[in-house]
C-alpha positions in Angstrom: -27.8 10.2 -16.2 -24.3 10.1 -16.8 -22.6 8.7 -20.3 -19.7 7.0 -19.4 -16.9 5.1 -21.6 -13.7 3.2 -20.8 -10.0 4.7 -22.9 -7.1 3.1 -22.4 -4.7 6.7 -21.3 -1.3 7.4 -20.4 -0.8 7.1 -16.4 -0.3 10.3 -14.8 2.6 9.8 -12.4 1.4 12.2 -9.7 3.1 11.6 -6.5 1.5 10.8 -3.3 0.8 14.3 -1.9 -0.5 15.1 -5.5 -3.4 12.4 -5.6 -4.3 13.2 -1.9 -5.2 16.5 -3.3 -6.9 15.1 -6.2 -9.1 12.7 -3.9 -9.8 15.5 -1.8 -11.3 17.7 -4.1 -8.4 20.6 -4.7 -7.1 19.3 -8.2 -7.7 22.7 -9.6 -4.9 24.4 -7.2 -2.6 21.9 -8.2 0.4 22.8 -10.9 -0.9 26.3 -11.3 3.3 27.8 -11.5 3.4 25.0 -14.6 0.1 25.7 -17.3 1.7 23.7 -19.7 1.6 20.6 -17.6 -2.0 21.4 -16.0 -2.6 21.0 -19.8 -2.1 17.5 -20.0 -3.7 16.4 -16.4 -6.8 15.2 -15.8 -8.0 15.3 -12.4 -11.9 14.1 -13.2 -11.0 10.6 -14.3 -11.5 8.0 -11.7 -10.2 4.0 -11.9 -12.5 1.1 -12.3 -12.5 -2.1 -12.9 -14.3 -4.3 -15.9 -14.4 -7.6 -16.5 -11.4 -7.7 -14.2 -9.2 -5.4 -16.3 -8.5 -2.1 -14.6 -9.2 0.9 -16.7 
């Protein structure tokens, strides 16, 4: 079972190569040179839709 709940959250702004990564499983690798902005990413968070509002 999971719990699940929908925040509204800043947007990330990764760029394209960054998401790829993300997708593909190697978010951990990413921004290691930079721990202060590894921080503030979160690379578990998916987007879905409800009720026609993305979230």
């Amino acid at each position: 079972m999971i719990d699940t709940s929908f925040t509204v959250a800043l947007r990330q702004g990764n760029i394209r190569e960054e998401n790829k990564s993300i997708k593909n499983g190697e978010g951990n690798n990413l921004w290691n040179d930079k721990p202060n902005k590894k921080k503030h990413k979160d690379i578990d968070t998916r987007w879905t839709k409800k009720n026609g509002a993305t979230f």
